[in-house]
Backbone bond lengths (Angstrom), bond angles and torsions (degrees), N, CA, C in turn:
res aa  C-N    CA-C-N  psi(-1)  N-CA   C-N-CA  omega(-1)  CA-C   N-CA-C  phi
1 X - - - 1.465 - - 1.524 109.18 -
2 X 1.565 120.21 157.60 0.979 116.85 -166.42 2.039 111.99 -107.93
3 X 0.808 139.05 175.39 1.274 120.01 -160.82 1.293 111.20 -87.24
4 X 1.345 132.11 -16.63 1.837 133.87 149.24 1.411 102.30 -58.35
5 X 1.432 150.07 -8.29 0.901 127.58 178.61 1.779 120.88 -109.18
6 X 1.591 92.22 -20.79 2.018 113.72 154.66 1.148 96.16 -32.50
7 X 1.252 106.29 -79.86 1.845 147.15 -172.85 1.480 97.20 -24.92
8 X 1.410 116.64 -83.81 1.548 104.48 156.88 1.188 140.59 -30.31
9 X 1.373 105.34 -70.18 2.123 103.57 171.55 1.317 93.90 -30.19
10 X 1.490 122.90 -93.18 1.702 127.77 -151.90 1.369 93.71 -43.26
11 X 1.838 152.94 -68.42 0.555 119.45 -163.74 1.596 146.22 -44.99
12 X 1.549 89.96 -47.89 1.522 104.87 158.24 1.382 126.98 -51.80
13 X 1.458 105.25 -48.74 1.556 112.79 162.48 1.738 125.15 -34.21
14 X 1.658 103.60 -42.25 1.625 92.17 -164.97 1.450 99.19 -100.71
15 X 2.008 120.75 -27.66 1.524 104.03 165.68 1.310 104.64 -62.16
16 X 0.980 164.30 -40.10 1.499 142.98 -169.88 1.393 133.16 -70.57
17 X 1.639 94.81 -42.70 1.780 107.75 -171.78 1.573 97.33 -74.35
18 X 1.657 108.03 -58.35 1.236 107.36 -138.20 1.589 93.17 -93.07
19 X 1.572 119.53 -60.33 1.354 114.25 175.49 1.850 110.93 -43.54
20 X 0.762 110.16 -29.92 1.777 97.36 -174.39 1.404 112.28 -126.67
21 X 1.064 121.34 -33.67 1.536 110.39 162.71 1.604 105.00 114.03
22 X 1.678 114.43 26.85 1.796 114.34 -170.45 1.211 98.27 -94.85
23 X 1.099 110.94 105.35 1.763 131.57 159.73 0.984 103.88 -50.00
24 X 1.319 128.98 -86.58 1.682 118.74 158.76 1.042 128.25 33.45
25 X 1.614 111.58 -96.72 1.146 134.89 -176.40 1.904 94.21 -68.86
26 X 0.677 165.97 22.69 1.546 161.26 -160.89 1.714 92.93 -136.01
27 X 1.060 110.39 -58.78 1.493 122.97 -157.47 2.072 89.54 -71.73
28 X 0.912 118.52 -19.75 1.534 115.51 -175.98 2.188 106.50 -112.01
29 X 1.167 116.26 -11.69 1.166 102.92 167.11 1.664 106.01 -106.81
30 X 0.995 112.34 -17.41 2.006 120.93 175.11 1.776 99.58 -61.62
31 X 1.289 125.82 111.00 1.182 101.58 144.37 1.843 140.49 -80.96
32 X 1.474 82.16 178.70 1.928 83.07 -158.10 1.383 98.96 -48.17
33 X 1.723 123.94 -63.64 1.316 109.56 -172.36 1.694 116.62 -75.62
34 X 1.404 112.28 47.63 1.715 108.81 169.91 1.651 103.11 -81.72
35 X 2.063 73.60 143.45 1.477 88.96 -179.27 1.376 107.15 -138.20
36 X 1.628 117.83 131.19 1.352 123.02 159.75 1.223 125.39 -81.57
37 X 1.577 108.94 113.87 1.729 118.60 -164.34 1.617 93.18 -84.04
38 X 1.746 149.03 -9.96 0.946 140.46 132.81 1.354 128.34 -99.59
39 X 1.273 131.02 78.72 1.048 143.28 -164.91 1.702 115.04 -78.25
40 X 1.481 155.50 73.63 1.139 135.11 -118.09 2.142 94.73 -80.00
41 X 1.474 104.41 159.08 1.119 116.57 -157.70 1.262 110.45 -67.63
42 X 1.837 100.15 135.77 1.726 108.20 -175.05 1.722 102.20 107.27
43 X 0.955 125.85 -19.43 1.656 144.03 -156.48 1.341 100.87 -105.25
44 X 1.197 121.02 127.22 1.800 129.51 177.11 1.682 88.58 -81.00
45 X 1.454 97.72 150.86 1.478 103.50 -173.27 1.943 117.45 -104.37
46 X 1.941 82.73 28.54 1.605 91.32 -175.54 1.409 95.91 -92.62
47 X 1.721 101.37 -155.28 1.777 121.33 165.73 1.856 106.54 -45.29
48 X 2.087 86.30 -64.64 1.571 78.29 -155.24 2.014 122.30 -53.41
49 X 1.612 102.72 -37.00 1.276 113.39 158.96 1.119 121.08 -30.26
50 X 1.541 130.98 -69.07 1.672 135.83 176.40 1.455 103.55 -53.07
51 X 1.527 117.18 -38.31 1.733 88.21 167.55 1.074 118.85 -99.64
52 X 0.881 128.68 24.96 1.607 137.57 165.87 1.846 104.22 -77.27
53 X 1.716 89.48 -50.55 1.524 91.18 -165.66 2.308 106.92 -89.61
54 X 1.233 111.31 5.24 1.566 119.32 157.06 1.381 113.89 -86.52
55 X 1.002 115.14 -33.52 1.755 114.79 174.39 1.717 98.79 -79.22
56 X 0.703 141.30 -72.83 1.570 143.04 145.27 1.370 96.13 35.83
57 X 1.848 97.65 -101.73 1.279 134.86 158.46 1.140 128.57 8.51
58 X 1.518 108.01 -66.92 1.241 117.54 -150.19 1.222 105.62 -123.76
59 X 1.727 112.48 5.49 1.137 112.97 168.81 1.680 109.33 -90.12
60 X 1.447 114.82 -17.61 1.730 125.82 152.73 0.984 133.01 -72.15
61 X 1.413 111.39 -9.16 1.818 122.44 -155.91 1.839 96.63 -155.87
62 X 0.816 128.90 60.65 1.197 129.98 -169.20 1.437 136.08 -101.77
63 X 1.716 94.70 -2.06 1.884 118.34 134.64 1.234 114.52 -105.99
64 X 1.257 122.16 17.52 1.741 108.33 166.65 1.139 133.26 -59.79
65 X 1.473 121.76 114.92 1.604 144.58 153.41 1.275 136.52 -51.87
66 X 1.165 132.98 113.60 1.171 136.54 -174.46 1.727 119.95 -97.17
67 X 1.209 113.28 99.33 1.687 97.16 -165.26 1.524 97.46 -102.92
68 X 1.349 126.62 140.98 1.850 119.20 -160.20 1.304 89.47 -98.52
69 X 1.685 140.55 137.72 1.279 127.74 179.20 1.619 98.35 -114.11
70 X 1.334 114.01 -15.28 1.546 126.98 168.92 1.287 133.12 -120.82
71 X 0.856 143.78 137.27 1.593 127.32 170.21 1.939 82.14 -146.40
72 X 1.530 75.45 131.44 1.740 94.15 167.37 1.128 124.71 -157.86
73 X 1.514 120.99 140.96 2.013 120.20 -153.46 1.435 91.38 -125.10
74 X 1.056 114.93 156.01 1.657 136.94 156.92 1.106 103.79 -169.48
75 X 1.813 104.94 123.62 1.285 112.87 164.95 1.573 116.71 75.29
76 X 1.636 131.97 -120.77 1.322 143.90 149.76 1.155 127.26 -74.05
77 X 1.764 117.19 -13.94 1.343 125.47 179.11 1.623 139.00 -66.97
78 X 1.078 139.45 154.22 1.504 107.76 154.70 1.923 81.91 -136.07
79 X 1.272 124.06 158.66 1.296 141.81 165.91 1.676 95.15 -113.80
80 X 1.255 103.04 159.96 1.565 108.42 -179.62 1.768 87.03 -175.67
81 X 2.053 102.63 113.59 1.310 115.02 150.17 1.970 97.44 -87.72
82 X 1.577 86.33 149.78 1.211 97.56 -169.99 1.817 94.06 -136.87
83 X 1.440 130.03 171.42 1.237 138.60 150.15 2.166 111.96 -145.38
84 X 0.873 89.45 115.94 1.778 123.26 178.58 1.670 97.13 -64.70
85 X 1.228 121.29 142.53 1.660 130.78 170.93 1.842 95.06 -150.65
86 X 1.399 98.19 120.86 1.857 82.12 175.93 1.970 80.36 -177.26
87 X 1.531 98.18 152.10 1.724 104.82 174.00 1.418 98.89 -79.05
88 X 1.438 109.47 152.22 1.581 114.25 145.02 1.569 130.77 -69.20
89 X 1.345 103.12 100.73 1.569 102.25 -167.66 1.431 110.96 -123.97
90 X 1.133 130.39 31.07 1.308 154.19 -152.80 1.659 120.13 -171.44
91 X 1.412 121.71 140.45 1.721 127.56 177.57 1.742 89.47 -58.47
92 X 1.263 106.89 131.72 1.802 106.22 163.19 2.138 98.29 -146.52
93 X 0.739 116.94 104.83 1.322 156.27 166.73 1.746 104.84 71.69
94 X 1.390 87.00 68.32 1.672 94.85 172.92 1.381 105.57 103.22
95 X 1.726 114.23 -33.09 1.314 103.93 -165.97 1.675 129.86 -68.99
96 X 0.731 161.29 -63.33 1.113 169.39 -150.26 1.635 129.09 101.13
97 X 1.140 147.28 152.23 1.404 115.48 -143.07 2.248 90.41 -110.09
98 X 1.499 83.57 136.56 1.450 112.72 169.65 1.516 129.89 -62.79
99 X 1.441 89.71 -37.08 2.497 100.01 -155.00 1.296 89.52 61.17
100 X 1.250 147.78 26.81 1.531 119.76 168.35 1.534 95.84 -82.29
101 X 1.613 117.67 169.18 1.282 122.74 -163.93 2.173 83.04 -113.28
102 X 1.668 87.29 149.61 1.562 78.81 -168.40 1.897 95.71 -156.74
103 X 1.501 106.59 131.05 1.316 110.34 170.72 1.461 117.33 -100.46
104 X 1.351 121.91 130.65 1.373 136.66 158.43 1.865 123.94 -87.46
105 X 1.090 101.92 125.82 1.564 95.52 -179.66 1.475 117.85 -122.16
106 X 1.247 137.11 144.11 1.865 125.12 -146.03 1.784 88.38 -158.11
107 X 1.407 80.51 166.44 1.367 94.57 149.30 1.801 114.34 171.81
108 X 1.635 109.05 124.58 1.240 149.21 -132.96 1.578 102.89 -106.85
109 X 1.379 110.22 135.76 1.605 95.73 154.02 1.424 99.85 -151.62
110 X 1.744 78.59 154.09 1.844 82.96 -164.25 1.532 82.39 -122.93
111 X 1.908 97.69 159.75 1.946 121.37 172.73 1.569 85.87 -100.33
112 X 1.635 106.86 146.52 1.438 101.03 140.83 1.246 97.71 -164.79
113 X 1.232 90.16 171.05 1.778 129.00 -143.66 1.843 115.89 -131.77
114 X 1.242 105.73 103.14 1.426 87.28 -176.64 1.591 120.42 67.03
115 X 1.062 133.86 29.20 1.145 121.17 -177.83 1.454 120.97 88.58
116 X 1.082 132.09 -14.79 1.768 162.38 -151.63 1.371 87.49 -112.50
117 X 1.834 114.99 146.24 1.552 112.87 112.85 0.985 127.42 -86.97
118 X 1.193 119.07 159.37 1.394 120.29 -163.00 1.417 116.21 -128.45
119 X 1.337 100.90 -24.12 1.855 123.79 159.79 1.205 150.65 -172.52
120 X 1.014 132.98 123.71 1.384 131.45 -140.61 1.791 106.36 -107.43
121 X 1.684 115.97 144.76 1.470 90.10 159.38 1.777 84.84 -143.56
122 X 1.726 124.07 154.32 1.230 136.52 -161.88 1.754 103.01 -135.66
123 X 1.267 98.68 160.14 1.261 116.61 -174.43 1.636 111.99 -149.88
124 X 1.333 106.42 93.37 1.944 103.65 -177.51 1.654 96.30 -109.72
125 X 1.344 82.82 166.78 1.514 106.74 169.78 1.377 107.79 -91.52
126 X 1.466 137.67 74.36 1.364 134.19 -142.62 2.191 87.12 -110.93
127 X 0.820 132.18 -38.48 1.078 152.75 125.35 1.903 121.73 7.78
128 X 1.115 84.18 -80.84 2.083 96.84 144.31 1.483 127.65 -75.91
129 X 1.167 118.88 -48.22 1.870 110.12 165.97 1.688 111.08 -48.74
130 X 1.313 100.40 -41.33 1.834 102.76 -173.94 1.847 121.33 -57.64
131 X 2.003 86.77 -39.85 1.040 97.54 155.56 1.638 142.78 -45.58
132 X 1.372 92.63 -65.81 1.634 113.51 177.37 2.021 102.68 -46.84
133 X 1.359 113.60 -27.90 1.302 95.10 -160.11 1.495 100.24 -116.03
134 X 0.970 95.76 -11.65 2.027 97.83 -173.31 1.187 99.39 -63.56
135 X 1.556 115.65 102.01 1.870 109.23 155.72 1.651 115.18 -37.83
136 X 0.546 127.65 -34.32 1.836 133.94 -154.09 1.736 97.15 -96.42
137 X 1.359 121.20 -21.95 1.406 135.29 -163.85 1.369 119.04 10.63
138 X 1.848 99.92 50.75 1.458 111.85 165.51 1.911 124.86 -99.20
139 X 1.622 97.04 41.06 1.333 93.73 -177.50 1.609 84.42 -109.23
């Protein structure tokens, strides 16, 4: 594939998985040997892990938006800055869910191969979301 077409996969990749939550579609652009080189802790850093950790997700964030503010290819790569808008309506790391309205901001890069990703590594501001929702706002 050529790198407008990376560009595509991931796009498609993050409206589907992450904005809506289609396993589906995840389980058919993931290849078998995908691996998350940040896998968040406790989480196998294969397929089943990544949907372990979208159901997770979106079982905390379960109008979360994904707006792409970057998309960039070279080669096998795609980079993608991204920023997240969605309430806490769900337990997400211990917490218990708020309705507070809360932005996440990241940025991701995926390998792929054949049409596949093949591996992902991420970078959030998880740090600030904890913030935004922690009643106690002792993180």
């Amino acid at each position: 594939m050529n790198v407008e077409a990376n560009k595509a996969l991931i796009r498609r990749y993050i409206d589907a998985v992450w904005s809506t939550g289609d396993l589906n579609f995840a389980h058919e652009v993931l290849a078998d040997t995908f691996v998350d080189d940040t896998a968040p802790p406790g989480t196998a850093a294969d397929r089943a892990g990544h949907h372990q950790n979208v159901t997770a997700f979106r079982a905390a964030f379960p109008d979360a938006q994904f707006r792409l503010q970057d998309l960039i290819a070279e080669g096998d790569k795609v980079v993608v800055r991204w920023t997240m808008q969605a309430h806490h309506q769900g337990s997400f790391f211990g917490l218990p869910p708020t309705g507070k309205p809360c932005t996440l901001d990241g940025i991701d890069i995926y390998q792929v191969a054949d049409g596949k990703i093949v591996a992902a590594w991420h970078r959030e501001n998880l740090l600030g979301l904890l913030r935004q929702i922690n009643p106690e706002n002792t993180f």
